[in-house]
C-alpha positions as CSV (number, residue, x, y, z in Angstrom):
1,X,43.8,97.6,121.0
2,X,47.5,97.7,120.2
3,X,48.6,99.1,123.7
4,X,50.6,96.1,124.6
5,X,52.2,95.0,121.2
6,X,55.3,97.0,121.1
7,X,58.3,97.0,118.8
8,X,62.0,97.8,118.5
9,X,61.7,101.2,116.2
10,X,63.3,104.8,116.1
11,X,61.9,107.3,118.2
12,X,60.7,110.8,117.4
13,X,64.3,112.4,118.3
14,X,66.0,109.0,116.2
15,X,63.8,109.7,113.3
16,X,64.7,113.3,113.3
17,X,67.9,113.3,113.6
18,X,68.4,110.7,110.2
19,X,65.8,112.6,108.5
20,X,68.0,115.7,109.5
21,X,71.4,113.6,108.4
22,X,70.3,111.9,105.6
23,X,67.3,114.4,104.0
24,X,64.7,113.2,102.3
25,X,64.6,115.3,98.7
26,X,62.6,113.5,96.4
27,X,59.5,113.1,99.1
28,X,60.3,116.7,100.3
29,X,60.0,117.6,95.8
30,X,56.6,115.4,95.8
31,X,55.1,117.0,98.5
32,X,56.4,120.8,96.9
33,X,58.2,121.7,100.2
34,X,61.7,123.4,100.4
35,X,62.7,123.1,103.8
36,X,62.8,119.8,105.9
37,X,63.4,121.8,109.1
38,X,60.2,124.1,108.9
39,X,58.2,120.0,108.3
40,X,59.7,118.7,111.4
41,X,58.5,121.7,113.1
42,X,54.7,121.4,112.6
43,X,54.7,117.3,111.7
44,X,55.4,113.9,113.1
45,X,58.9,113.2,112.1
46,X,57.8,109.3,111.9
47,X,55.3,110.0,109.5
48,X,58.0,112.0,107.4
49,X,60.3,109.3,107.7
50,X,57.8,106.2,107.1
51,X,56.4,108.5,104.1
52,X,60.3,109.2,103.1
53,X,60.7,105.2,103.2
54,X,58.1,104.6,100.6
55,X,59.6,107.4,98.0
56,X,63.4,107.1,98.2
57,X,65.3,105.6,96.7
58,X,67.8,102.4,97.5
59,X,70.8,105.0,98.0
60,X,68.9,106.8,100.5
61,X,67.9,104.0,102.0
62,X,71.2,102.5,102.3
63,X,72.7,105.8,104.0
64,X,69.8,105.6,106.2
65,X,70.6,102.0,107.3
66,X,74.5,103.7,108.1
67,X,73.2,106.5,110.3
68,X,70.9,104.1,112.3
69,X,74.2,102.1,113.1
70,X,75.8,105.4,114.7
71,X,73.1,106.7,116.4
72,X,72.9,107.4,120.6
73,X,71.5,104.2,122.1
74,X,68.9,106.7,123.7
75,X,67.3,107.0,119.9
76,X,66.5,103.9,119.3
77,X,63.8,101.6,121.6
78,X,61.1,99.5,122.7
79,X,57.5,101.4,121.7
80,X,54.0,101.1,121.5
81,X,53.4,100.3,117.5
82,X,50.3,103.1,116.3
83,X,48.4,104.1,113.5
84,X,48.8,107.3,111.9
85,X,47.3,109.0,109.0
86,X,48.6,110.7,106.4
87,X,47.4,113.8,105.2
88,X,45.1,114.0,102.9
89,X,47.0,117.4,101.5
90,X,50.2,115.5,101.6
91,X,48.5,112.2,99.9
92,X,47.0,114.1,96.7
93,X,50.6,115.3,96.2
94,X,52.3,111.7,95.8
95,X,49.3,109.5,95.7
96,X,50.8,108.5,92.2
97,X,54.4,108.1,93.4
98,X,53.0,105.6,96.2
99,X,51.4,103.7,93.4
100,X,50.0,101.6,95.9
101,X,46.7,99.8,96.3
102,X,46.6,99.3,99.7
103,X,44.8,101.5,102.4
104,X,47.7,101.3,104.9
105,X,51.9,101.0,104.4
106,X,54.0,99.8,107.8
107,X,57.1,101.4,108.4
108,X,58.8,99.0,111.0
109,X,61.7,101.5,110.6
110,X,59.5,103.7,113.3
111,X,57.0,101.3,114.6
112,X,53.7,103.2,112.7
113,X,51.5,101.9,110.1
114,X,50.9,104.7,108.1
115,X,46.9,104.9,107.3
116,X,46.2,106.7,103.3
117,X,43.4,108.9,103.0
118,X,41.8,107.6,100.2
119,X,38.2,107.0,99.6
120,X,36.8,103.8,100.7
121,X,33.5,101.5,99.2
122,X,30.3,102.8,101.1
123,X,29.3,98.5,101.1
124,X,28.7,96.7,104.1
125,X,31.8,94.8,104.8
126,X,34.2,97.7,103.9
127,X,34.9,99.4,107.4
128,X,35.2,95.4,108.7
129,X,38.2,94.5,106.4
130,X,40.2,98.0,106.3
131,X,40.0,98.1,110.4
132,X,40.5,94.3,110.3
133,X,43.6,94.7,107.7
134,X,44.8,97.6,110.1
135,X,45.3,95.2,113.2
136,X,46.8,92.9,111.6
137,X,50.1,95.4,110.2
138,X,49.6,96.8,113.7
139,X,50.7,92.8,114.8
140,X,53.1,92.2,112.7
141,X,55.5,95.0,113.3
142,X,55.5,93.9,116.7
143,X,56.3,90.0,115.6
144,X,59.3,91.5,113.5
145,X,60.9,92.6,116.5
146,X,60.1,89.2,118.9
147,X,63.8,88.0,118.3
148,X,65.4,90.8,120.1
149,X,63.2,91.0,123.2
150,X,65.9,89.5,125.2
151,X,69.5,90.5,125.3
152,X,68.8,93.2,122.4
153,X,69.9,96.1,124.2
154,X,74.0,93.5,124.4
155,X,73.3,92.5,120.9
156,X,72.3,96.6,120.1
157,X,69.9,97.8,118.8
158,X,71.6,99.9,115.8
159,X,72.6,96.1,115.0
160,X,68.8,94.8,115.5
161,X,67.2,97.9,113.7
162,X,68.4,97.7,110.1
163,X,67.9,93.4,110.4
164,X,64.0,94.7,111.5
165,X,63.8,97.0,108.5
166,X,65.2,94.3,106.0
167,X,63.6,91.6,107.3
168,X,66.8,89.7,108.6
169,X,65.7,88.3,111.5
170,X,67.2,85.1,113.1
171,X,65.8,82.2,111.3
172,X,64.3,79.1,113.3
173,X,65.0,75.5,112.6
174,X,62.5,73.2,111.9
175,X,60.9,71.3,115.2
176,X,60.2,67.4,114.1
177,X,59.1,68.5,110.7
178,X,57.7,72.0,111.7
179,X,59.4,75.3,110.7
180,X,57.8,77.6,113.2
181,X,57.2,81.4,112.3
182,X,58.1,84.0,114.7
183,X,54.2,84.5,114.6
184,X,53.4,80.8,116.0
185,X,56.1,81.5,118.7
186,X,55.0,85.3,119.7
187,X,51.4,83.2,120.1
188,X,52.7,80.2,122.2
189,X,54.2,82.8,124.7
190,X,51.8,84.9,124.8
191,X,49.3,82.3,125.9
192,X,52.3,80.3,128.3
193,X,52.4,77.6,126.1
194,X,56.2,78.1,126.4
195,X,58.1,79.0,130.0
196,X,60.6,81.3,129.7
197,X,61.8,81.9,133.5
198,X,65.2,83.7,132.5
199,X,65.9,86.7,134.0
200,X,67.6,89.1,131.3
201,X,64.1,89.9,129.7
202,X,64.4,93.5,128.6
203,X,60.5,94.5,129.7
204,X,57.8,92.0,131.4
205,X,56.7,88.9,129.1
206,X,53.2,90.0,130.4
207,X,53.6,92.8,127.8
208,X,53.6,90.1,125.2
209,X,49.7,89.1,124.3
210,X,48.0,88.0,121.5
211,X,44.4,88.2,120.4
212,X,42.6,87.0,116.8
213,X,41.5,89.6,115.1
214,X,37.8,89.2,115.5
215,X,38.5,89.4,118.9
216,X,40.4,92.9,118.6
217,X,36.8,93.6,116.7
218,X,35.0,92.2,119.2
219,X,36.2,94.3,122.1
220,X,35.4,97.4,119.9
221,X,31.4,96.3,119.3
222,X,29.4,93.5,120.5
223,X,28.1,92.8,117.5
224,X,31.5,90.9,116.3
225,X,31.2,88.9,118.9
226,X,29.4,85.7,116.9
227,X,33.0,85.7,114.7
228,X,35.0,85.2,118.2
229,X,37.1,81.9,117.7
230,X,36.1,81.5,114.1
231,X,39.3,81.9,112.4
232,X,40.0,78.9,111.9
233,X,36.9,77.1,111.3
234,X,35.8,76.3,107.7
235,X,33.3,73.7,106.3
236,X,33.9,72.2,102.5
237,X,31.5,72.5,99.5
238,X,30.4,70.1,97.5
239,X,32.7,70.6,95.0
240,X,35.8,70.1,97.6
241,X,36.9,73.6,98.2
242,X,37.0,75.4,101.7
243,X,34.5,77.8,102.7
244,X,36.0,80.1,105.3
245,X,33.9,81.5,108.2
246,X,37.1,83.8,108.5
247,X,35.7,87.4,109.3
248,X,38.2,88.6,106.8
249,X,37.4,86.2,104.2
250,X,33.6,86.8,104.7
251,X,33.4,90.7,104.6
252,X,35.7,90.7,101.2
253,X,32.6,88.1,100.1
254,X,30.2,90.8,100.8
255,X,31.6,93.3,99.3
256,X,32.2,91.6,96.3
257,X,28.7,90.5,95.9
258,X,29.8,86.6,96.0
259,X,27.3,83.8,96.4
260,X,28.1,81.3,99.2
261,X,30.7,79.0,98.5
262,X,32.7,81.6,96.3
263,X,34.4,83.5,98.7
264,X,38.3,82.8,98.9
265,X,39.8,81.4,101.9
266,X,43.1,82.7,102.5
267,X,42.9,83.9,105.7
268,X,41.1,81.1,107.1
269,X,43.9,78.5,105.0
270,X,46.7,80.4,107.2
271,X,44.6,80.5,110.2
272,X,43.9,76.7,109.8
273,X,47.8,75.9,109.3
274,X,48.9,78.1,112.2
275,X,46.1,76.8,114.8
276,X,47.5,73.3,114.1
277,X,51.2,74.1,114.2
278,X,49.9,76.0,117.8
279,X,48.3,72.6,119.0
280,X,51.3,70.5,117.7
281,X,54.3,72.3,119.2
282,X,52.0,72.5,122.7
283,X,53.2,68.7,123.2
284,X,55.8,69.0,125.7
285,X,59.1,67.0,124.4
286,X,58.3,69.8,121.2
287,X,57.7,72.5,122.9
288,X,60.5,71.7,124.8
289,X,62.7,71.8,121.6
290,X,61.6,74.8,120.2
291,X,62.2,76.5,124.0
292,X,65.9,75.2,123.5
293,X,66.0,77.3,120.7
294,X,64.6,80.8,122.2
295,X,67.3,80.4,125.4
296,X,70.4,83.0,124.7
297,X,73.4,82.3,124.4
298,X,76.3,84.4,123.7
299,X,76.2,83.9,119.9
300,X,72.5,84.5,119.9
301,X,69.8,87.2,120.3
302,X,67.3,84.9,119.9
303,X,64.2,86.4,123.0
């Protein structure tokens, strides 16, 4: 489902080499290990490092950030984003440490979301949401790196990395009253609403797609396939608030027990607000302007 979002992350060799420069001693004392060598041996370094990312501390973090900067070129690249679970021995050892309430944590640092073993409601709905909520991360760490998919490798990517990892990217200016998100741009190309015929691209633009997430669901199971084009769509109750026929939005109704009309909308509000943003910035004189921005320049890494 996520074979064509890819990201600018570390690869196995990268993340073993910082893990190896800069070790990780407070995960490797939660998780009661000694050696960090013997780990790498038997385990995915990313995991290690996406795991390490979570129980560090800043000081770590910022030596990390250092030995990404002086790494080979060959370490760091352009990569399939994936899902990987932790293990469930590894999970009951710092489950309290995470202190998290999530089901998954994204580590754009190696292009994973990280899935935590922890038990799940048996309620219709449950499965929809955490799979839903999973493709969503899976997205996004592949939008984080949209900036840099033209002239990154000039810019460099132990330049791009650590801007990734603290969420520095190049910030767009507003388009007649519209300040487009790096999502609403990954979507326009992805569906040709914006031409970019430029040469330097550093892989195809065809790599670049974008789906809903009830349509990720749908592909998996037919029976999704009523919610296809639905994210958006709403109606408004008699008191005046939105009703969201966001899949999302729905299944966290059901497994709360709502009645119609209680549910919250929050995926369907941002839906709503990107979907007219999309239709806006399709006009050609703004799409036109926002294109302006995406062309490089020498200054620029912007696609």
């Amino acid at each position: 489902l996520s074979r064509n979002e890819r990201a600018l992350c570390l690869s196995q060799v990268g993340a073993k080499r910082v893990l190896s420069a800069v070790q990780p001693r407070k995960t490797l004392k939660a998780l009661h290990l000694r050696s960090l060598d013997s780990v790498l041996k038997r385990a995915d370094a990313r995991l290690v490092y996406a795991l390490a990312t979570q129980l560090e501390d800043e000081s770590w973090k910022s030596q990390v950030h250092a030995k990404i900067r002086r790494l080979p070129a060959k370490d760091i690249g352009w990569r399939t984003v994936e899902a990987v679970t932790l293990p469930s021995a590894w999970y009951e050892k710092c489950h309290e440490k995470l202190a998290v309430r999530t089901l998954h944590l994204s580590s754009p640092d190696v292009g994973v979301v990280m899935l935590l073993p922890v038990s799940t409601m048996n309620k219709p709905g449950a499965a929809t949401i955490a799979f839903g909520f999973v493709l969503q991360a899976l997205q996004r760490l592949s939008i984080e790196s949209l900036p840099y998919r033209r002239h990154g490798f000039v810019y460099g990517y132990h330049n791009a990395l650590p801007e990734i990892i603290l969420s520095q990217q190049p910030k767009l200016l507003s388009v007649h009253g519209i300040k487009p998100s790096w999502h609403l741009v990954h979507e326009l190309l992805s569906k040709g609403h914006i031409e970019q015929g430029l040469p330097e691209m550093e892989f195809e633009l065809q790599d670049l797609s974008w789906q809903s997430t009830e349509m990720k669901l749908a592909s998996v199971s037919s029976v999704f396939d009523f919610w296809v084009d639905t994210h958006y769509l709403g109606v408004v109750s008699s008191e005046g608030k939105p009703i969201s026929f966001h899949i999302l939005d729905v299944a966290a109704w059901v497994i709360r027990g709502f009645e119609y009309g209680q549910q919250t909308a929050g995926h369907f509000e941002g839906s709503l607000w990107n979907e007219l943003c999309l239709r806006y910035l399709q006009q050609d004189v703004l799409s036109k302007a926002l294109q302006k921005q995406l062309q490089p320049s020498r200054e620029s890494v912007l696609l």
